[in-house]
MIDRENLUM-309103 format. One record per residue (C-alpha): residue in one letter; chain; z, x, y. Coordinates in nm, 3 decimals, always signed. Example, Ala and Ser with C-alpha at 12.3 -4.5 7.8 and 13.67 -1.06 7.14 Angstrom:
2
{residuo A; cadena A; Z +0.780; X +1.230; Y -0.450} .
{residuo S; cadena A; Z +0.714; X +1.367; Y -0.106} .
//
This chain:
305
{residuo X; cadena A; Z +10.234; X +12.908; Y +9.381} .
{residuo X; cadena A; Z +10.328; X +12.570; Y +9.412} .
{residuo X; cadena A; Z +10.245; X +12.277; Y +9.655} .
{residuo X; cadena A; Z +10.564; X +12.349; Y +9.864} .
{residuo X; cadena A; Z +10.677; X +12.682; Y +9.865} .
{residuo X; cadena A; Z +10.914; X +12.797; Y +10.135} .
{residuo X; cadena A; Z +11.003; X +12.438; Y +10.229} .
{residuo X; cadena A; Z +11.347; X +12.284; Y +10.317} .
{residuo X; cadena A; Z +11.375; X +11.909; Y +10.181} .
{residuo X; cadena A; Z +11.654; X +11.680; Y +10.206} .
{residuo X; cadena A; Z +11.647; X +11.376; Y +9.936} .
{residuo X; cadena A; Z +11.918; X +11.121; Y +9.981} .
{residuo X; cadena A; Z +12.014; X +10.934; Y +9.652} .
{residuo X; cadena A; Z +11.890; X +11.190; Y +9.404} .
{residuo X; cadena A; Z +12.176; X +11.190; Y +9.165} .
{residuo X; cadena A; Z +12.036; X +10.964; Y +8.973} .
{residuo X; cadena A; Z +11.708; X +10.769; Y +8.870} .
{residuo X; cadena A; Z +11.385; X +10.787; Y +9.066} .
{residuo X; cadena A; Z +11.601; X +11.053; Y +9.406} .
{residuo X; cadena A; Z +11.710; X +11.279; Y +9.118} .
{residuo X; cadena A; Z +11.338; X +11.253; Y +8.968} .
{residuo X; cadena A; Z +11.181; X +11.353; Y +9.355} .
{residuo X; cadena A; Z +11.439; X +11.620; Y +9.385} .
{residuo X; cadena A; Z +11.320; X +11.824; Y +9.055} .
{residuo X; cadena A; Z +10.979; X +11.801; Y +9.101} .
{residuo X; cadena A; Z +11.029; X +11.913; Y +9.472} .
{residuo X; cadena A; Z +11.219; X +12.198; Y +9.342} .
{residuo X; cadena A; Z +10.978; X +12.289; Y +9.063} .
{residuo X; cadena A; Z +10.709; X +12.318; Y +9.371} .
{residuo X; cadena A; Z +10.890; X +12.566; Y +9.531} .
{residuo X; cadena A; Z +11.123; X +12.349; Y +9.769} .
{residuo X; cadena A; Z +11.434; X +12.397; Y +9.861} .
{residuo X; cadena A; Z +11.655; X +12.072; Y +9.819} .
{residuo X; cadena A; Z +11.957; X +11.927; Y +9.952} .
{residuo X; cadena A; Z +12.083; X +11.652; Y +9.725} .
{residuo X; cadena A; Z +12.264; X +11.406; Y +9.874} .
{residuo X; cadena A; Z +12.441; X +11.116; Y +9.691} .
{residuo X; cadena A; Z +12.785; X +10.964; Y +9.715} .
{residuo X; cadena A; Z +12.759; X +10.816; Y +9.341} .
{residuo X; cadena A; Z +12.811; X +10.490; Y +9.405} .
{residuo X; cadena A; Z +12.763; X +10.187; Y +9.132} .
{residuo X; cadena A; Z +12.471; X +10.011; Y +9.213} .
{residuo X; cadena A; Z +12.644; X +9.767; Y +9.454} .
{residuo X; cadena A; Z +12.720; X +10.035; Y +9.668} .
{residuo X; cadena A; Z +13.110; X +10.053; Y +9.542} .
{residuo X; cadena A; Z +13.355; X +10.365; Y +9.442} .
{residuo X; cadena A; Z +13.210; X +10.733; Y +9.491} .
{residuo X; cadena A; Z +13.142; X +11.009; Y +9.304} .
{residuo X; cadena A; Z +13.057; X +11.369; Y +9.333} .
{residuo X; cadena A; Z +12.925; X +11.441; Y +8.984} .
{residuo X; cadena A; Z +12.552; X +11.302; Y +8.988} .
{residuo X; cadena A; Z +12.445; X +11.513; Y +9.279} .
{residuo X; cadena A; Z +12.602; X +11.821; Y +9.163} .
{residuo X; cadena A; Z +12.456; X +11.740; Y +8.825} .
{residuo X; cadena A; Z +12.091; X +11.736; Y +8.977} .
{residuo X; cadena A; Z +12.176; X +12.070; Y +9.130} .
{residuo X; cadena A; Z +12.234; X +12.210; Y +8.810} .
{residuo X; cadena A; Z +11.967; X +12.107; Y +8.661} .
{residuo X; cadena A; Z +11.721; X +12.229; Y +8.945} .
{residuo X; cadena A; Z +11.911; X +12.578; Y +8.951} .
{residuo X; cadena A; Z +11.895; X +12.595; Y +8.561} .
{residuo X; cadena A; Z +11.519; X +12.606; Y +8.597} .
{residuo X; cadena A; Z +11.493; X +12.904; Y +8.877} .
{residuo X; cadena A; Z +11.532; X +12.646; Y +9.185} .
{residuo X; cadena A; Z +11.738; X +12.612; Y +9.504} .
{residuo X; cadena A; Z +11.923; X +12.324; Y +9.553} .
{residuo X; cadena A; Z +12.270; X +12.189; Y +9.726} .
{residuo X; cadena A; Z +12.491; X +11.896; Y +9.689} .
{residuo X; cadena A; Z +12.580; X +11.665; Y +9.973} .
{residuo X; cadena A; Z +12.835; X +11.358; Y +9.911} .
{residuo X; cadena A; Z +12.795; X +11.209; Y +10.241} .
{residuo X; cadena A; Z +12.707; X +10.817; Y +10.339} .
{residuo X; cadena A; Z +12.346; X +10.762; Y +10.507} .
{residuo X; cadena A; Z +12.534; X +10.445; Y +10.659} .
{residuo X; cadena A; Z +12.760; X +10.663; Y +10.895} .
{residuo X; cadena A; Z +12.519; X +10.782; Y +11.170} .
{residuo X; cadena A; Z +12.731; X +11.106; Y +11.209} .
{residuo X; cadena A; Z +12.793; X +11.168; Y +10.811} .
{residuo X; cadena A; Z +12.406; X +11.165; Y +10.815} .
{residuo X; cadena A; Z +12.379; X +11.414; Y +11.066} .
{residuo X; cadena A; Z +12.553; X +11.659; Y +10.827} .
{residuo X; cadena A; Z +12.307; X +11.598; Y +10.571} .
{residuo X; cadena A; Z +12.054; X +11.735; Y +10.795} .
{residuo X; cadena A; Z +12.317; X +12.036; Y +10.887} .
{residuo X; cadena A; Z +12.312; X +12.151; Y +10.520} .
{residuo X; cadena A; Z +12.001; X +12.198; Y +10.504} .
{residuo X; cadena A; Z +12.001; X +12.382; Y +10.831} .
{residuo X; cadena A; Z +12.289; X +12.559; Y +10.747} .
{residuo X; cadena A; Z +12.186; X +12.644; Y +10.385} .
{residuo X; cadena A; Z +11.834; X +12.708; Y +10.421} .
{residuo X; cadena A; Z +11.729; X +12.755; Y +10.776} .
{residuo X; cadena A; Z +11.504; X +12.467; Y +10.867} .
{residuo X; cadena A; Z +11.417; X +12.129; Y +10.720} .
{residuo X; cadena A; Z +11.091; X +12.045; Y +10.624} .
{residuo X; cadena A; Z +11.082; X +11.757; Y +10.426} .
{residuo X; cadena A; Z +11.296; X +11.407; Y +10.398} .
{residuo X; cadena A; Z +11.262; X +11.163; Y +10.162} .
{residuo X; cadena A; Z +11.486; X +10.847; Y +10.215} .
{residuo X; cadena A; Z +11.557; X +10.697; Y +9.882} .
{residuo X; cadena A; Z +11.942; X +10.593; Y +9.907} .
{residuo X; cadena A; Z +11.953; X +10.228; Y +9.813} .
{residuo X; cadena A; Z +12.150; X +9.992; Y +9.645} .
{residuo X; cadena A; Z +12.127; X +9.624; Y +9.544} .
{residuo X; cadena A; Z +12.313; X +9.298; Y +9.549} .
{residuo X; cadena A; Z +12.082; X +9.038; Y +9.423} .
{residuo X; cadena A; Z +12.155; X +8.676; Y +9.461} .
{residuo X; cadena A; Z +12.007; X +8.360; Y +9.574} .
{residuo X; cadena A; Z +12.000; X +8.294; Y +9.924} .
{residuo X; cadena A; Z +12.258; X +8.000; Y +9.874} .
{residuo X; cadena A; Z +12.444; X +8.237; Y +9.697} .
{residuo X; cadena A; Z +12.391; X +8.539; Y +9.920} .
{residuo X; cadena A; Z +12.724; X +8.627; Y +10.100} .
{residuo X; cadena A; Z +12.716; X +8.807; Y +10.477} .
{residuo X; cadena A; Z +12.863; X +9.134; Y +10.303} .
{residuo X; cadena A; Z +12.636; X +9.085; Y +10.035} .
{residuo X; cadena A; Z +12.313; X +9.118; Y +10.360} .
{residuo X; cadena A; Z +12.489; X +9.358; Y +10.538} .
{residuo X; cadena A; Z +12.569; X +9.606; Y +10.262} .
{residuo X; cadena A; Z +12.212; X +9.639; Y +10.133} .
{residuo X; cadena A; Z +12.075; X +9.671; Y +10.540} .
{residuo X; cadena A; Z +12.292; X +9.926; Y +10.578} .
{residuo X; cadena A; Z +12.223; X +10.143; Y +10.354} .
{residuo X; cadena A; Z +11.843; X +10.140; Y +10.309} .
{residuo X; cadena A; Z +11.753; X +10.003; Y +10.694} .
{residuo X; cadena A; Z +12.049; X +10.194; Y +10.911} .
{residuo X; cadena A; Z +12.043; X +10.494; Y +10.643} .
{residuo X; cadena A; Z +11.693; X +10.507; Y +10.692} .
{residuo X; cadena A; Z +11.736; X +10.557; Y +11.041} .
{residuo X; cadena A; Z +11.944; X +10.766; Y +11.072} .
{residuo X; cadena A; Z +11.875; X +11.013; Y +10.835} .
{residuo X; cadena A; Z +11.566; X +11.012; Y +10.998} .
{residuo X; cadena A; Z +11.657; X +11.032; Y +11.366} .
{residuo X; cadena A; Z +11.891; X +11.385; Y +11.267} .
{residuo X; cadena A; Z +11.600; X +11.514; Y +11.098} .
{residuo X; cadena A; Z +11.315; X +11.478; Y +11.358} .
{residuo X; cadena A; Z +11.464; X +11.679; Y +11.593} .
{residuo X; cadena A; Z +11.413; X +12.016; Y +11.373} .
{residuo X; cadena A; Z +11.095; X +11.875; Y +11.269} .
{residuo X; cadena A; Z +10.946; X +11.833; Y +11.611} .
{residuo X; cadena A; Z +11.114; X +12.179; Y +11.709} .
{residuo X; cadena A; Z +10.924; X +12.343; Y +11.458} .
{residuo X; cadena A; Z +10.594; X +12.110; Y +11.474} .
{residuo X; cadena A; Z +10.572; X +12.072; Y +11.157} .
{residuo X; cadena A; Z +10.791; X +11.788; Y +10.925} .
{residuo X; cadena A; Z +10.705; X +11.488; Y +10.624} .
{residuo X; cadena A; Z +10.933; X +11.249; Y +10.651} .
{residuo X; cadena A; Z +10.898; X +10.965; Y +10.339} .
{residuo X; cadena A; Z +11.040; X +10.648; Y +10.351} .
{residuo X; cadena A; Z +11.098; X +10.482; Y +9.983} .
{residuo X; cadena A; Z +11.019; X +10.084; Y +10.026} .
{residuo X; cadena A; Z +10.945; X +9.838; Y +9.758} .
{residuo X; cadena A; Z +10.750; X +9.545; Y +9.631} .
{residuo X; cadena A; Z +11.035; X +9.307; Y +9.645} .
{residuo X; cadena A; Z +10.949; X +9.411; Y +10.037} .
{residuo X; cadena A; Z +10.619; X +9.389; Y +10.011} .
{residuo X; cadena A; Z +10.517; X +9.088; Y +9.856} .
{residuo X; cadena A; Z +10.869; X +8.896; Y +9.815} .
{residuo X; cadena A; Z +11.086; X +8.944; Y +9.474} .
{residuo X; cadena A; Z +11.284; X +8.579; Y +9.408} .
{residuo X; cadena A; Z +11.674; X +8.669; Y +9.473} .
{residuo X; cadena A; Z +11.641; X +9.003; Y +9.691} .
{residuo X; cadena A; Z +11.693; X +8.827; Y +10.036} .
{residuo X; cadena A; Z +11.880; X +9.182; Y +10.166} .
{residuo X; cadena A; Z +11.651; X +9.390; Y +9.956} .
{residuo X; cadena A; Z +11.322; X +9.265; Y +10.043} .
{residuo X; cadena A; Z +11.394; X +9.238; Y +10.405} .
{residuo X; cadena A; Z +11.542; X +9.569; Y +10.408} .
{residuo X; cadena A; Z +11.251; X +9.739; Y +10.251} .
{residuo X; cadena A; Z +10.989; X +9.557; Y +10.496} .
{residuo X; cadena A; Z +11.191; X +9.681; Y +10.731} .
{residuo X; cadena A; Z +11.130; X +10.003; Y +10.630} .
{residuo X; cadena A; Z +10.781; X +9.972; Y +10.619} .
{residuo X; cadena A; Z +10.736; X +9.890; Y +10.997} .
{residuo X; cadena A; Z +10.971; X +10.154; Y +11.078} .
{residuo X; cadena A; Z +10.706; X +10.368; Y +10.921} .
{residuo X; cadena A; Z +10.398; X +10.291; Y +11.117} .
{residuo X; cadena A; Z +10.614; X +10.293; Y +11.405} .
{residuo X; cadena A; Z +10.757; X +10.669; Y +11.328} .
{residuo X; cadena A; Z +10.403; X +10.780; Y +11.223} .
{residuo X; cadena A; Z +10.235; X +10.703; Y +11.560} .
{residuo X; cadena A; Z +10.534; X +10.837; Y +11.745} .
{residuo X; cadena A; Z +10.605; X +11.180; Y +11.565} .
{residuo X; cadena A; Z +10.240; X +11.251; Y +11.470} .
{residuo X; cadena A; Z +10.144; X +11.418; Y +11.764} .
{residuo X; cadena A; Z +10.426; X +11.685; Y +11.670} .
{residuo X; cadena A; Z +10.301; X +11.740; Y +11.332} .
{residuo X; cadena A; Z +10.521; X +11.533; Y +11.145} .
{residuo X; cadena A; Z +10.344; X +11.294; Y +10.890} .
{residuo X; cadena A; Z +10.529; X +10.975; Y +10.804} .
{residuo X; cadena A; Z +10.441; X +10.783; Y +10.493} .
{residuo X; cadena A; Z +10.672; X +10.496; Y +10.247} .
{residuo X; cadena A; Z +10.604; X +10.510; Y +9.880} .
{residuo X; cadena A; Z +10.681; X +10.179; Y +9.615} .
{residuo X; cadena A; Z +10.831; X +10.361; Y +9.339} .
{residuo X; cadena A; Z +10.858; X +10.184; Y +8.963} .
{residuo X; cadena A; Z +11.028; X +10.280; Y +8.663} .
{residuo X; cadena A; Z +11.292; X +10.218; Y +8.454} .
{residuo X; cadena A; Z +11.672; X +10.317; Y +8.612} .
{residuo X; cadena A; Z +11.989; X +10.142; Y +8.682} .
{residuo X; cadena A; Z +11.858; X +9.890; Y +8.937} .
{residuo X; cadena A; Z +11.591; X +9.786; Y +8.626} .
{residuo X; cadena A; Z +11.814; X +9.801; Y +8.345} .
{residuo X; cadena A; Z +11.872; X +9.492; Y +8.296} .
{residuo X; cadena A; Z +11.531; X +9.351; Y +8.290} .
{residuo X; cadena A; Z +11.513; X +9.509; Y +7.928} .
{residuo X; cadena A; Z +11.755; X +9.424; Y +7.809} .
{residuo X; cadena A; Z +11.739; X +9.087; Y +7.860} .
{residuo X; cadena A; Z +11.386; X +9.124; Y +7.716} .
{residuo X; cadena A; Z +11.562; X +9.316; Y +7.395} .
{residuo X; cadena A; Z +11.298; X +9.609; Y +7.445} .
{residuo X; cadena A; Z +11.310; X +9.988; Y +7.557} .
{residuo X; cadena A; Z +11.133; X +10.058; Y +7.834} .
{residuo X; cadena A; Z +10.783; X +10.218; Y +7.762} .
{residuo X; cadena A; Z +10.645; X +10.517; Y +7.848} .
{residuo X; cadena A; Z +10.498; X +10.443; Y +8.164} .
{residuo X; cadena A; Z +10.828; X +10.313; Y +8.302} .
{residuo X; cadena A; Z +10.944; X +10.673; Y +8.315} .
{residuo X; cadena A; Z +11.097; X +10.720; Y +8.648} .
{residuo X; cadena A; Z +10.948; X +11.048; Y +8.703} .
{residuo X; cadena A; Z +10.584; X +10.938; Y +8.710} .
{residuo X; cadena A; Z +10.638; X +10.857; Y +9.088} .
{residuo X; cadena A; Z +10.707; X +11.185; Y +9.177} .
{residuo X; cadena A; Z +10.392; X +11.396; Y +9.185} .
{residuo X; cadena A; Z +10.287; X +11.164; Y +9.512} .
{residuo X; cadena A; Z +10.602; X +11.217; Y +9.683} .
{residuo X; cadena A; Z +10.531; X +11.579; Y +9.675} .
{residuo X; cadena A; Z +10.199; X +11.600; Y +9.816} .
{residuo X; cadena A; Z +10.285; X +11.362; Y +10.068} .
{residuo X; cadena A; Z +10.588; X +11.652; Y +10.122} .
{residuo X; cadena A; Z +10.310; X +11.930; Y +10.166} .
{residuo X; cadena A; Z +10.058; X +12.090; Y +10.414} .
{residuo X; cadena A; Z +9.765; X +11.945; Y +10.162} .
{residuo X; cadena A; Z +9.852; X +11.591; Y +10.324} .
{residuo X; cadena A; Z +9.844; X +11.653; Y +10.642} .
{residuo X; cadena A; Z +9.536; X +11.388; Y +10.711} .
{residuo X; cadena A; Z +9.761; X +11.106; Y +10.583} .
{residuo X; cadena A; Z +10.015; X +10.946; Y +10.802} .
{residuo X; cadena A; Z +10.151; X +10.606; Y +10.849} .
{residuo X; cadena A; Z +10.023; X +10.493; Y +10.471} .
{residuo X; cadena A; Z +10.206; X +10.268; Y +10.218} .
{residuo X; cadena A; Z +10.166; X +10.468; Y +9.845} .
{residuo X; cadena A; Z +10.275; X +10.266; Y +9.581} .
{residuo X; cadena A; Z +10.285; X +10.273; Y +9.166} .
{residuo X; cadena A; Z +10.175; X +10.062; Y +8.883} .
{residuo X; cadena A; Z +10.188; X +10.216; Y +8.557} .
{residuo X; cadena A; Z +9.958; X +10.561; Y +8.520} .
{residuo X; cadena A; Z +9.784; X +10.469; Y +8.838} .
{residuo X; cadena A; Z +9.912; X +10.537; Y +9.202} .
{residuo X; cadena A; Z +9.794; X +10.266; Y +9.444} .
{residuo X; cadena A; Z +9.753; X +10.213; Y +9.838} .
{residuo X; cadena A; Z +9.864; X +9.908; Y +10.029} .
{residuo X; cadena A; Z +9.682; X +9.777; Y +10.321} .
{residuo X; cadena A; Z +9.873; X +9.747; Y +10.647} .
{residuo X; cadena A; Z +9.897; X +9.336; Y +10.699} .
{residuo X; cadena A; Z +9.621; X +9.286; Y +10.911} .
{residuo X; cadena A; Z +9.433; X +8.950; Y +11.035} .
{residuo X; cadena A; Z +9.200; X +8.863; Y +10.769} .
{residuo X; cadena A; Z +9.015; X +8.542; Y +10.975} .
{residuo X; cadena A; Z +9.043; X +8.350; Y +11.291} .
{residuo X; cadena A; Z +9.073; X +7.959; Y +11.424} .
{residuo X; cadena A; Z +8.891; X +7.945; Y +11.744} .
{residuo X; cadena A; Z +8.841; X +7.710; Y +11.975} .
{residuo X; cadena A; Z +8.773; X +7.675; Y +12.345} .
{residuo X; cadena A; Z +9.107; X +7.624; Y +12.569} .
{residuo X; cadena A; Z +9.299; X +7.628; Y +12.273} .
{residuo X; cadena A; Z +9.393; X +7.383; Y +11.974} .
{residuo X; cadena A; Z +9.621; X +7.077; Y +11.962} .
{residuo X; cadena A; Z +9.849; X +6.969; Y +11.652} .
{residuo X; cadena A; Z +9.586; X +6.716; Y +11.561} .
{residuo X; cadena A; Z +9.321; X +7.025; Y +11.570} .
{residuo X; cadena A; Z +9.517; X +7.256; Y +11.374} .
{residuo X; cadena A; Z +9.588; X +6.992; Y +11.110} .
{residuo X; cadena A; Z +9.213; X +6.878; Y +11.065} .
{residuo X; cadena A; Z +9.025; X +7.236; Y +11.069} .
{residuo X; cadena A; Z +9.316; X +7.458; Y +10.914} .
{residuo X; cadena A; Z +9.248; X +7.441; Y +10.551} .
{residuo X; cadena A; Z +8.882; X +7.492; Y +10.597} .
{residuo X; cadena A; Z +8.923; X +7.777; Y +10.802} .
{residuo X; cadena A; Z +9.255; X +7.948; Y +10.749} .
{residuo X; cadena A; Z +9.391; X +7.771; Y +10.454} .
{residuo X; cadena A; Z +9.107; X +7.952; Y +10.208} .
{residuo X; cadena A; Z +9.266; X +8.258; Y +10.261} .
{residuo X; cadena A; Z +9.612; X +8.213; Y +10.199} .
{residuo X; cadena A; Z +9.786; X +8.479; Y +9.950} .
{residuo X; cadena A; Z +10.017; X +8.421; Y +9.653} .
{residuo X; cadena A; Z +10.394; X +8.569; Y +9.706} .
{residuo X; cadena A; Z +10.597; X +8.760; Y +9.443} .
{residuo X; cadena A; Z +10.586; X +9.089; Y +9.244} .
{residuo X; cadena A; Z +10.238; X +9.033; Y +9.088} .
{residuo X; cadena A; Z +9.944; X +9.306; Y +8.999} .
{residuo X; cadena A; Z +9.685; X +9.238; Y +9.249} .
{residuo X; cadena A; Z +9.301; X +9.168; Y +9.152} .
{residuo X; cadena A; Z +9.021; X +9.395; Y +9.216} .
{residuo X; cadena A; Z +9.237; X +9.742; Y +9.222} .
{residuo X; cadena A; Z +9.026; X +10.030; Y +9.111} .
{residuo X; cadena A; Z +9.193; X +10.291; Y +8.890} .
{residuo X; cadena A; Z +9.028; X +10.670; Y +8.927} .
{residuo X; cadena A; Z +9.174; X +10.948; Y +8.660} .
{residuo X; cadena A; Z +9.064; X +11.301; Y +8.704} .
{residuo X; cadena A; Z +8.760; X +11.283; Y +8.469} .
{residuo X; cadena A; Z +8.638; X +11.024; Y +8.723} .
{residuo X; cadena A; Z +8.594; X +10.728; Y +8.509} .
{residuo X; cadena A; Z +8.651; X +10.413; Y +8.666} .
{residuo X; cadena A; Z +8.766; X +10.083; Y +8.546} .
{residuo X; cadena A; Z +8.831; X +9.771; Y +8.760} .
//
């Protein structure tokens, strides 16, 4: 028996790299899958049907059920039909997991207005409206896990990824707001900050002249995207999951950590001679960095810090 047997899920980008990795191990837990991707090069350019069927294959070589779909999450009615083949090839739709993304990094004096609206439109408007086809079923059935795929560079700021950072923060407040809206129909809705070595990464090693190692394997994100898929996680809604090597990790929302207060209110002069004893000890770093104090659990329960 696996964790989600006699489920419908709809992946978008799983042709290739970390989608194609979510779509297997959906499969290999009992899901049914719709695998959408239009095969585009990583700037979103050309098409091609041959990755998606590919991950088909391989999920109906090892005893699954799975369908291709080669439409665009940026065309609000395209994504419709992603939803429809599930519908129409399975019955229902259970599960969604929002992965289609692309990237155009560059500078932000180097940026160009395609360059932003390209990468919003696939991973913000995609988002959305892959999402809004899909919780319709859900809430008609009560039951639905919709996950949202966001990212560091989103999180914490990446240096060059003006479209992709703000299009994956986006992302994440579209997630608390979807959680506290669909949760009283039984849909959960969670984001997940995958890493591992595909296309998008390339390039990092090979500038550094290395492989990637083992724990860059793409497929190590998987295993939370499918119990965030199942009935076991029905307690967790609204929650940013993330990745960092063997371990999986949990963001906290951003949340007010300490407060300036003062009587009627503060004036420039105030601010400027109290902030940095008050506020100013608490400011954070920016960028892609491990952070401090994380505590790592494997199944044996030992704990390091």
């Amino acid at each position: 028996m696996g964790l989600l047997d006699g489920r419908v899920a709809v992946v978008t980008g799983a042709g290739r790299g970390i989608g194609r990795e979510f779509a297997r191990c959906l499969a290999a837990e009992g899901a049914s899958v719709v695998v959408n991707d239009v095969g585009a090069a990583l700037d979103g350019a050309g098409a091609d049907e041959t990755p998606a069927r590919q991950t088909c294959d391989e999920i109906t070589a090892a005893g699954g059920r799975a369908v291709p779909s080669h439409e665009s999450v940026t065309d609000y009615e395209a994504a419709g039909r992603i939803v429809q083949a599930a519908l129409d090839s399975f019955g229902r739709i259970d599960i969604l997991v929002n992965n289609a993304g692309i990237v155009r990094d560059r500078t932000l004096l180097k940026m160009t207005e395609d360059d932003f609206d390209a990468v919003m439109a696939v991973h913000v408007k995609g988002t959305f409206n892959c999402a809004r086809h899909a919780a319709g079923p859900m809430r008609e059935q009560g039951y639905g896990r919709i996950i949202n795929v966001t990212s560091s560079a989103g999180l914490r700021g990446n240096f060059g990824q003006t479209n992709y950072g703000a299009a994956k923060a986006a992302i994440m407040g579209m997630t608390f707001i979807w959680a506290l809206e669909l949760g009283r129909h039984g849909i959960t809705v969670n984001a997940v900050a995958p890493a591992g070595a595909t296309r998008m990464t390339a390039s990092l090693f090979e500038r550094s002249g290395t492989p990637p190692p083992p724990e860059a394997d793409p497929a190590l994100n998987a295993p939370i995207v499918a119990f965030l898929a199942s009935e076991r996680a029905g307690h967790v809604n609204g929650q940013i999951l993330g990745r960092t090597d063997y371990a999986f990790t949990i963001f906290q929302h951003p949340r007010q950590i300490a407060f300036m207060w003062r009587d009627g209110g503060w004036d420039p002069a105030g601010v400027a001679e109290h902030f940095d004893q008050i506020l100013g000890q608490h400011l954070q770093p920016v960028g892609m960095t491990m952070p401090t104090g994380m505590e790592f659990r494997a199944p044996s329960t030992r704990t390091s810090t």
